[in-house]
C-alpha positions, 0 to 999 in steps of 0.5 A: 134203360132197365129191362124188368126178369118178365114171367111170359113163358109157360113151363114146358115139361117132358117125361122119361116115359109116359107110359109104365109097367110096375110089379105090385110088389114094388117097395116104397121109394121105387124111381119110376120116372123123371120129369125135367121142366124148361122155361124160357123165363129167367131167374125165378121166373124160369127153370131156376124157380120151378116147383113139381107136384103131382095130381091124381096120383090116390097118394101113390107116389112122390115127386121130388125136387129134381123131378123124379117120380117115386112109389109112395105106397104099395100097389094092389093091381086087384084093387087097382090096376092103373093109374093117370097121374099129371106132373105140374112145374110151376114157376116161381113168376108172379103170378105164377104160371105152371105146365103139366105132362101126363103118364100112366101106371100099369100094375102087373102082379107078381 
């Protein structure tokens, strides 16, 4: 009998923080966080397939393929001072099936 590595679990994802407080004058590159997705899938279906993006980020920050979260761009708290940006793993599963996690970005002036 042959068993056919099925795409039926949905990425979980977790944050180090959902919540964080960053100064406006933070550089380029700046880690803010780490997303680490698990999926119960596997080979390309699970955790070895997993790809991160993010939304609503105003392309602020990046996310790379380990998961971590970094400043893209400087902040200007006087011309926003929050953001909510989504964390999105997608498996590598056909087709392929993705779980998100939120956090939020307080900017502190100086």
């Amino acid at each position: 009998m042959q068993v056919i590595d099925v795409n039926d679990n949905v990425p979980q994802v977790s944050l180090s923080e959902t919540s964080i407080s960053i100064i406006e004058s933070a550089t380029k590159g700046t880690k803010l966080l780490t997303a680490m997705a698990s999926d119960r899938d596997s080979g390309d279906n699970g955790a070895a397939g997993i790809k991160y993006t993010l939304t609503n980020d105003e392309g602020r920050f990046s996310i790379d393929a380990t998961g971590t979260v970094s400043l893209l761009a400087a902040l200007d708290r006087e011309t926003k001072d929050s953001y909510t940006v989504t964390v999105i793993a997608t498996d590598g599963g056909s087709p392929a099936l993705s779980g998100s996690a939120t956090f939020d970005v307080e900017v502190r002036r100086l």
